[in-house]
N, C-alpha and C positions, 0 to 999 in steps of 0.2 A: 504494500500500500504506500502510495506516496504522499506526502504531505504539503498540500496548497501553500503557498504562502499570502497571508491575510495581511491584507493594508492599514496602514497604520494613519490613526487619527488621531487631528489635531484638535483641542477644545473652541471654540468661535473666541475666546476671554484669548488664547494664547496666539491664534491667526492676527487677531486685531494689535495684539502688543507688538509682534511680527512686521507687521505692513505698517505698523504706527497708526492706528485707527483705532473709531471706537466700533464696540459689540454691535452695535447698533449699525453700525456701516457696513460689517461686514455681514452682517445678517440681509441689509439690503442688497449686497454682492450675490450672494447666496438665491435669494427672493428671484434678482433679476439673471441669474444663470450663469451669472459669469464666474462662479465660484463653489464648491461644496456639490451636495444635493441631501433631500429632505428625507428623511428616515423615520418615521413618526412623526412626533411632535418636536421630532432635534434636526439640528443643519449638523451634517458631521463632512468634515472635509479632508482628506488624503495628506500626508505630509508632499506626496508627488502634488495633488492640485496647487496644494501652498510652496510650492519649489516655483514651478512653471507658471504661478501666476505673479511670483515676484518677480520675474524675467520680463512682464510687459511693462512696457510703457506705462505709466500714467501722470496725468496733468495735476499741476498744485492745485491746491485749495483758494477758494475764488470764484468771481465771474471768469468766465474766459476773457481772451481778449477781442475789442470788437474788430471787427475786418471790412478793410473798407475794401468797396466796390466802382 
């Protein structure tokens, strides 16, 4: 018999200290797909999704800026 190996999850409290966020934002990451997936009533996230998702881009905190046309 061979033995799977099973992924390993990170708490939403430890993803957000992580990416420098709060629970609340990373929860809405989660909410909007781009992060995690829903397991019950919990967001449980992969230490792989939380590798690869700090590899993207993201914009500071803010309006964006405007663009002129």
């Amino acid at each position: 018999m061979s033995m799977v190996e099973q992924p390993s999850y990170v708490p939403v409290s430890d993803a957000a200290e992580q990416l420098d966020l709060s629970d609340r934002q990373v929860r809405y990451l989660c909410e909007q797909g781009q992060l995690g997936s829903k397991m019950g009533k919990h967001w449980v996230i992969t230490k792989s999704e939380l590798e690869e998702f700090k590899k993207t881009p993201r914009r500071g905190p803010g309006r964006p800026p405007n663009s002129t046309l």
